[in-house]
C-alpha positions in Angstrom: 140.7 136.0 95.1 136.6 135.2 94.5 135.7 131.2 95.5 134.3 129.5 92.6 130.4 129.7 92.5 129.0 126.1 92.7 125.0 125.8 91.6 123.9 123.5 94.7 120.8 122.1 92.9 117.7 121.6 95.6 120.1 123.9 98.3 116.9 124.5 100.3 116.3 120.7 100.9 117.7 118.7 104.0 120.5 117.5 101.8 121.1 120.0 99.9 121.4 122.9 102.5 123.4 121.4 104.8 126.1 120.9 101.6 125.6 124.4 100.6 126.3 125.1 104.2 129.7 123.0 104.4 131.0 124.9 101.1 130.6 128.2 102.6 132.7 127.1 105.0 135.2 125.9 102.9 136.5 126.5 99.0 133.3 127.8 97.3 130.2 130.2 97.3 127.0 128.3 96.8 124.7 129.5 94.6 121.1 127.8 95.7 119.0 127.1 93.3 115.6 125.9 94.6 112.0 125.7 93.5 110.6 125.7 97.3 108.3 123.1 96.0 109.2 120.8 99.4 112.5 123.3 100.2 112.7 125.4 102.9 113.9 129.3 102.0 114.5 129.1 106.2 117.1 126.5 105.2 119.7 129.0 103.2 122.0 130.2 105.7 124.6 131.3 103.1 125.4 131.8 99.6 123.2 133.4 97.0 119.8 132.4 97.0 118.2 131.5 93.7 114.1 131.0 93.3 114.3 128.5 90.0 112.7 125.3 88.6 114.4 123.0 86.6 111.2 122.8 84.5 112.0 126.4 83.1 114.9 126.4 80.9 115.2 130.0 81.1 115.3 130.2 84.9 118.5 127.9 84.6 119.6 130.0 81.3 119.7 133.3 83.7 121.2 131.6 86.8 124.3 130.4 84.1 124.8 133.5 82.2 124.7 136.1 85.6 126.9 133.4 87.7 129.8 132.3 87.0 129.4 128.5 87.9 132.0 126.2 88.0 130.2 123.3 89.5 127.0 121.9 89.2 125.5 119.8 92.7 122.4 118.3 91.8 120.0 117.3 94.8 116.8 118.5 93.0 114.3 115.2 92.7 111.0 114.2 94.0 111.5 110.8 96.3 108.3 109.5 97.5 108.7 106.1 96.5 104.9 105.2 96.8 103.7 108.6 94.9 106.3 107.3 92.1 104.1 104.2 91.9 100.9 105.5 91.8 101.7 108.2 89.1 104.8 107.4 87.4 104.9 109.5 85.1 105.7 112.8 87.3 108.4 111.2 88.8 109.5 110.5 85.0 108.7 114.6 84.1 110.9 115.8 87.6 113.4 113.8 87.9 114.6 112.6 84.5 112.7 115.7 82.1 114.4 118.3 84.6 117.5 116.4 85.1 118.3 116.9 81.3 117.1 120.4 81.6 119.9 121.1 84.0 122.7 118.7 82.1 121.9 121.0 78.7 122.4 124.6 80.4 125.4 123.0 81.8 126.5 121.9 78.5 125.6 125.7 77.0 127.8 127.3 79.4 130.5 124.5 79.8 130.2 123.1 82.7 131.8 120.2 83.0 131.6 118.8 86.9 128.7 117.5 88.2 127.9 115.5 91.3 124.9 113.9 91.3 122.6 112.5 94.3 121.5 109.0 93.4 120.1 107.0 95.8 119.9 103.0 97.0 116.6 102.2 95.4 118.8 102.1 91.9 119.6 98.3 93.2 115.9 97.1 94.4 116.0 94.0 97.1 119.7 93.2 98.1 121.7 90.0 97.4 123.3 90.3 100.5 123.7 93.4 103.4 125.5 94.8 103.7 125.9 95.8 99.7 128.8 96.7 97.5 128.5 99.1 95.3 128.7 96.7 92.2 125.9 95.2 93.2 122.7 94.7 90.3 121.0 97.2 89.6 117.4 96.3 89.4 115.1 98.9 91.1 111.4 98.0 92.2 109.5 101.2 91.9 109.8 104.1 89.3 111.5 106.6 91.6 114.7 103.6 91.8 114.3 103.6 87.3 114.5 107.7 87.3 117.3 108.2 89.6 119.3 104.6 87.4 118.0 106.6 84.2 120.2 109.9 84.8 123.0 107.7 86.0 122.8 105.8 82.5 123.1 109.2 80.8 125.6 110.6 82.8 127.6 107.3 82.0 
């Protein structure tokens, strides 16, 4: 019996390829999809390597129709918090643009699980540390608001 191909989003980032990585080991075949824009190609140790950008609909629209994915890892962002203040809008463009790029491909070919990697910067300055995870969320630079925006939509 095959194991169930899940699209590891950003699989040649730190994150990213160490996941891809632990689901080889385990119940699935990662498929990486990766731009190399700050990725490593050195980083894919397993699965089935995929050169893609999430700006190019039909790069995702060809990694869906030859792959049968069953689950969709999403690791895929730009993070520099200080480069999201001084130009905003890119981290806008990457990381909410692309983000629905991904989420409509997924909707196409009807996949339905997703995990998503958010970060801490969704709640700006802390009430109290350590936090819980219902604590405000009120990010402080544009790179906190992107990564809160694709959680809103995923809501």
């Amino acid at each position: 019996m095959a194991l169930p191909n899940v699209l590891v989003v950003g699989g040649a980032g730190f994150i990213g390829s160490h996941v891809a990585k632990m689901l080889s080991f385990s119940v699935s075949h990662p498929i990486i999809f990766d731009n190399l824009s700050s990725g490593n190609r050195e980083a894919v140790t397993c699965g089935t390597f995929i050169k893609g950008d999430l700006a190019n609909p039909c790069d995702l629209e060809d990694t869906f129709s030859h792959h049968n994915i069953t689950a969709v890892m999403h690791f895929a962002a730009l993070i520099d918090i200080g480069e999201s203040v001084s130009n905003p809008l890119k981290y806008y463009t990457h990381n909410v643009t692309y983000s629905l790029n991904l989420l409509e491909a997924m909707h196409k070919f009807g996949v339905k699980t997703l995990i998503f990697s958010s970060s801490a910067a969704i709640f700006g300055y802390p009430d109290e540390v350590p936090m819980q995870e219902d604590h405000p969320c009120r990010p402080i630079s544009p790179y906190g608001q992107t990564k809160l925006i694709v959680e809103k939509i995923l809501e």
